[in-house]
N, C-alpha and C positions, 0 to 999 in steps of 0.2 A: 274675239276668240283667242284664246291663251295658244304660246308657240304650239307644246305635245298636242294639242286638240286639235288644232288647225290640219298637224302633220296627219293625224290621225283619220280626218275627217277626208283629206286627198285622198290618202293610202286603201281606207275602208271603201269609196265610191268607187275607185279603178276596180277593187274587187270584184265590188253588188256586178257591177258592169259586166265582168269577163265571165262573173260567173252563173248570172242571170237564172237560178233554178234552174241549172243542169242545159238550159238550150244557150246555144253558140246566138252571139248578137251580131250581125252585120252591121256596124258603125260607117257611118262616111269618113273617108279621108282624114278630114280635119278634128274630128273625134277625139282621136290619136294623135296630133300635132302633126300631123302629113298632109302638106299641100297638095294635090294632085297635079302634073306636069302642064305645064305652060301657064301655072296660076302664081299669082304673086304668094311670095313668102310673110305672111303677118308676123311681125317682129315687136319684141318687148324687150326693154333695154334696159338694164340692170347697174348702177353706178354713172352718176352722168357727169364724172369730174371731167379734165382734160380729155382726157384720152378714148372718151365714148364721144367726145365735141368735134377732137380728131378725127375717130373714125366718119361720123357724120358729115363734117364738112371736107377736111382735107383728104378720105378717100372716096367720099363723095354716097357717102348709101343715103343720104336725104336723095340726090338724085337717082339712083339707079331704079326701073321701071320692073325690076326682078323681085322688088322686097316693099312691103311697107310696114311703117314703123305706128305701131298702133298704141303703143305707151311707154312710159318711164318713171323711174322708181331712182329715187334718191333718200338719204336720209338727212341731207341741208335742202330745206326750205327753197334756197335762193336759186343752188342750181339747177336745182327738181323744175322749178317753174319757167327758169330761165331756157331750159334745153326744152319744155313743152311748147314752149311760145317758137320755139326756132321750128320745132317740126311742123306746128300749125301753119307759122308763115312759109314754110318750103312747100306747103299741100295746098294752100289757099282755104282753110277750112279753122274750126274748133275743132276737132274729134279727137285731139292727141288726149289720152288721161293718164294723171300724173299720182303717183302710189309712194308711201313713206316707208311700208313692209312690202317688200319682193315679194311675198307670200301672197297677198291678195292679186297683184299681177301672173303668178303662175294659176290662179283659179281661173284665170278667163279661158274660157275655153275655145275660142275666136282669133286666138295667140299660138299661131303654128311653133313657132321657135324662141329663145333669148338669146342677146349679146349680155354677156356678162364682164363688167369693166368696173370690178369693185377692186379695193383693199387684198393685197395676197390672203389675206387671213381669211377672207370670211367666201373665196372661190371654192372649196370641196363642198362645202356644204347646200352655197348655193346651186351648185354642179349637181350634187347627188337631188336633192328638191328638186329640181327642174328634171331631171330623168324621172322622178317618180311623177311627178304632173304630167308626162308624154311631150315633153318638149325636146326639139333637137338643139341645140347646140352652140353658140360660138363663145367661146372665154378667153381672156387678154391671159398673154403669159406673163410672171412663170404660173407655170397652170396651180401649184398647189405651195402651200407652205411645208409640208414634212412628207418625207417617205411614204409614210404609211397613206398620209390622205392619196397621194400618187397612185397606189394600188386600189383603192377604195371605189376612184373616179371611173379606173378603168370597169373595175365589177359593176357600176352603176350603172356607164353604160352599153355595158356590153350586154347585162339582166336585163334590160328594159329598151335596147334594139333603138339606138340612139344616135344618129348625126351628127357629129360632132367635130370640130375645127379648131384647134388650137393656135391664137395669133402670132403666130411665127413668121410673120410674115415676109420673110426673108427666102423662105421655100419658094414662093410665087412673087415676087416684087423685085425692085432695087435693079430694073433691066438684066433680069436673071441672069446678075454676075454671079451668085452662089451656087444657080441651077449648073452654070457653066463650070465652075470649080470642082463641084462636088462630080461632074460628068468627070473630070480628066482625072481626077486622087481615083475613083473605080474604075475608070480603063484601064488602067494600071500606067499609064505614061509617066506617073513620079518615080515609079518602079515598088518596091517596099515601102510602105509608110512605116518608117522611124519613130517618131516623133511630131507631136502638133502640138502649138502653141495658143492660146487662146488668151485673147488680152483684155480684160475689164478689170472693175473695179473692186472696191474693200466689201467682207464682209458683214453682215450688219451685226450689232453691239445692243446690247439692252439700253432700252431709254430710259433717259434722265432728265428729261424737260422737266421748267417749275409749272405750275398752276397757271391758267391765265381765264382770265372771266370769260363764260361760256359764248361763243359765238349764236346770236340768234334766230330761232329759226331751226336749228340741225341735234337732231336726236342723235346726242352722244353716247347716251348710254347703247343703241341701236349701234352706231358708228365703230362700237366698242368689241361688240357684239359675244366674241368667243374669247378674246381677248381679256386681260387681266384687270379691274378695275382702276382707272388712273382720271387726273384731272385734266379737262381740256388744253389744248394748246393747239395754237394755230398753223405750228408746223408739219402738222399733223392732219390737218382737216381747217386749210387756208380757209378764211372770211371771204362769203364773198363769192362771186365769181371769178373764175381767178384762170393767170396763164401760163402757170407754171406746173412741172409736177412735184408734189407734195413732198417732206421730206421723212413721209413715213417709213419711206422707201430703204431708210437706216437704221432702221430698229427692230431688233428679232423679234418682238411681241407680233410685228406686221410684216416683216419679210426676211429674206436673207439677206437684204443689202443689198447694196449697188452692183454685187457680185452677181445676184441671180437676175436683179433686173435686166443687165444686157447678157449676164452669161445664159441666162438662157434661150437665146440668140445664137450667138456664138458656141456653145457647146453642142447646142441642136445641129448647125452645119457639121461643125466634128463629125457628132454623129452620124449622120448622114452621109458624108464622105468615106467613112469608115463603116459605112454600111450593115448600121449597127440602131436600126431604128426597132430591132425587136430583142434587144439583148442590151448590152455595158461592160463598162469595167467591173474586175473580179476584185479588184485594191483602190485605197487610194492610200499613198505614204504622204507625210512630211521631208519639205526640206531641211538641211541644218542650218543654222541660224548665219548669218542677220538675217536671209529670205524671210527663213519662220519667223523673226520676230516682227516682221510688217508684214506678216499674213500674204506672201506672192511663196512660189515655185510648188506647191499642192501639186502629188501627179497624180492622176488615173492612169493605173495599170488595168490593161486587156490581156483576156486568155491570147494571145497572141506574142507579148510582149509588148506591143505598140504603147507607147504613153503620150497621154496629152496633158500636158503642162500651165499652170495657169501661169500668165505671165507674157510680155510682148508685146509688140505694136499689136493696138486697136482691131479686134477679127478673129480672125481664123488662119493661121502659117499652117500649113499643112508640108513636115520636110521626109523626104523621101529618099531613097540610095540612088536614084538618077537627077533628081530635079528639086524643086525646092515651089511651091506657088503658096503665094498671098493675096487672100478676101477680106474686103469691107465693103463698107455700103456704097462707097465712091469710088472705088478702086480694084482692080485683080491685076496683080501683076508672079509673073514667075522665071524660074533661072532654069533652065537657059530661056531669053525672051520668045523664041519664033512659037513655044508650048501653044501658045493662046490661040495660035493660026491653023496649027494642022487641023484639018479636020475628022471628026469622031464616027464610026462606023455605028448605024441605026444601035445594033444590040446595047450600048452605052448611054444612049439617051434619055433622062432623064424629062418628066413630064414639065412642061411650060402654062401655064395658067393667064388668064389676061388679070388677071388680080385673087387674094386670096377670099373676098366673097365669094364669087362668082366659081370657084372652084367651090365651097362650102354650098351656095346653091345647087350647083347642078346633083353634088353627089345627096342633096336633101330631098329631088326630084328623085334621082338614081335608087337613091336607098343603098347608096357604097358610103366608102372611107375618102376622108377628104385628104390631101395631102400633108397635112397635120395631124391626122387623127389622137386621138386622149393619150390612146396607148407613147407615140412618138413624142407630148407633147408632156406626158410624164416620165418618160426614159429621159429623156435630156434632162429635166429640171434636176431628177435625181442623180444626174454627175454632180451637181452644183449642189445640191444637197449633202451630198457625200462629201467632197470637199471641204463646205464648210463644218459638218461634223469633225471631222479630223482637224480645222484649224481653232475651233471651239474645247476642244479636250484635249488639244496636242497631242494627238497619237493619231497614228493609221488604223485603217480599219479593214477587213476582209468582209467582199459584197459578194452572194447568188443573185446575180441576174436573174435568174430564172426562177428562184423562189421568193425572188424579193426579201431579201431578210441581211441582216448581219450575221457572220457566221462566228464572229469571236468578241462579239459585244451583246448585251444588254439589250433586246430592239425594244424597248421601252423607250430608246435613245432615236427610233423613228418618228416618234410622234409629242405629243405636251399635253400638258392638262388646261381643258379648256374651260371654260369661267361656268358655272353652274345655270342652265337654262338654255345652253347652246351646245348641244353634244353633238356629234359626224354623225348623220344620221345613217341607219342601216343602206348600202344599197340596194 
């Protein structure tokens, strides 16, 4: 079945379904990709590079007794099979089945949810596809590649009444040093927020890899997907199973660069500190040069004045007219030192999580927003979005938050042209 037919054939069944010759159909639960409370979550896992291997083993959802993971979809041969024999061996069974098109894994209809842990480029799409199949939720950030799919994720799923989790996982983890951060910049104990510094890396550069003989086993053209026609390269989609992450992660056809890879981390805190998970900045300016010519000191300006700055030790500086504190993964520290001891009066407190699954389940039980939600986990990306538009065309830009749009550019400059066969599909 051809891509539009496939999409077609999901699309028109929810239909027939809802609309049954004018009578209302009582579905069970799992119909609709909703577990019912106290049952395990069936899980389909979408991109099985690193970072779905991570999730599995090093946060451990092979073991958690809340979730089971009932297939995976790769578009290399080796990992595809390699992460099915892992899930089999962690269950004691065969049952795990392994899919080359994510599209035949959202048809199962025995598959409450997806973890989606593909290529920045080809998350909206899979995003919006998974809301229309009734599936809830979890996608690796940065959630989307351009502005526009940002808005897109959100209407998808918020039309089709969607659980969803964005891997931030910095909101719930890291012995919520950030939880802790983000509590004291909204009590106001820094006093005025100034100024935030945010420190990662470059933004990404169009590739220039040469050719290199196709790796076998892994559906490039698939791999490629929405993305520009180009030849194989292993930096790009490693041979192999492999333990690194990929260095697609530098090329604007596939990301924003190493900038959005951890700024959308880091910017997410910002946000969140600045208590701005439903809103943004209204600017972003350029610095004057040498800055701008190595792509650092980018500000987001907020209807406040507050500016966060790209640039600084590793994190999140958050500095203030009283105090000054610093987050990272390993670390919070702040001026003056005792900040970190006083203790914070209940109204201040921000929620604690024993992990960001387990927050993602319950609220998939609950039928709430998870600590991440799309919405949160598209506001941040689009700082870093916004940024790097303005380090890509050397000029500043004027942003509504609220209508999502540019107010003195082009917004044809949100989004790209995507390779013929792979269009965003409607949410």
């Amino acid at each position: 079945m051809d891509r539009m037919r496939r999409r077609s054939f999901l699309g028109s069944s929810m239909g027939l379904l809802a609309a049954g010759a004018g009578v209302p159909l009582i579905l069970p639960p799992r119909a609709w990709g909703r577990a019912t409370v106290n049952e395990q979550i069936t899980i389909g896992m979408i991109g099985m590079g690193i970072r779905a291997r991570n999730l599995m083993k090093g946060a451990r959802w092979l073991e958690s007794d809340r979730i089971r993971i009932l297939a995976v979809c790769d578009v290399d041969t080796t990992r595809r099979e390699h992460r099915r024999a892992m899930v089999d061996e962690a269950y004691g069974n065969h049952d795990c089945a392994s899919y080359n098109d994510y599209r035949d894994l959202l048809a199962r209809d025995d598959i409450d949810a997806v973890c989606i842990a593909t290529p920045d480029h080809w998350h909206a799409i899979q995003i919006i596809d998974a809301c229309r199949a009734g599936k809830d939720i979890y996608c690796e950030k940065p959630l989307t590649l351009t502005l526009h799919e940002g808005r897109a994720c959100i209407d998808a799923v918020r039309t089709h009444d969607r659980v969803f989790q964005t891997g931030s996982q910095q909101r719930s983890e890291y012995a919520h040093r950030f939880v802790q951060a983000c509590e004291i910049v909204r009590s106001g104990r820094l006093g005025r927020i100034v100024q935030v510094h945010v420190g990662v890396g470059d933004p990404a550069r169009w590739c220039d890899l040469d050719a290199e003989d196709p790796e076998a086993g892994l559906d490039w053209d698939r791999w490629l997907g929405p993305a520009p026609m180009r030849p194989y390269h292993s930096e790009l989609s490693p041979r192999g199973v492999h333990n690194h992450y990929p260095r697609w992660r530098a090329y604007r056809e596939y990301s924003g660069g190493y900038f959005t890879d951890m700024g959308a981390h880091h910017y997410d805190i910002a946000q969140w500190g600045l208590g701005m998970d439903d809103s943004g900045p209204v600017r972003v300016e350029l610095p004057e040069k040498p800055l701008r010519s190595i792509m650092r000191g980018a500000r987001l300006v907020y209807a406040d004045g507050t500016v966060v700055t790209h640039g600084g030790p590793s994190g999140t500086t958050f500095i203030g007219t009283d105090g000054m504190l610093h987050v990272d993964r390993g670390r919070i520290v702040s001026v003056p030192e005792g900040m970190l001891d006083e203790p914070l009066d209940e109204a201040h407190r921000l929620p604690r999580h024993a992990s960001h699954l387990d927050n993602w389940i319950d609220c998939v039980h609950a039928r709430t927003r998870p600590i991440c939600d799309v919405e949160v986990g598209a506001r941040s990306i689009a700082c870093c979005q916004l940024v790097n538009l303005a380090y890509w065309h050397d000029r500043g830009f004027s942003w509504d938050p609220d209508g999502w749009r540019l107010t003195d550019a082009d917004n044809s400059l949100q989004d790209y042209r995507r390779r013929e066969g792979y269009p965003l599909p409607m949410p």
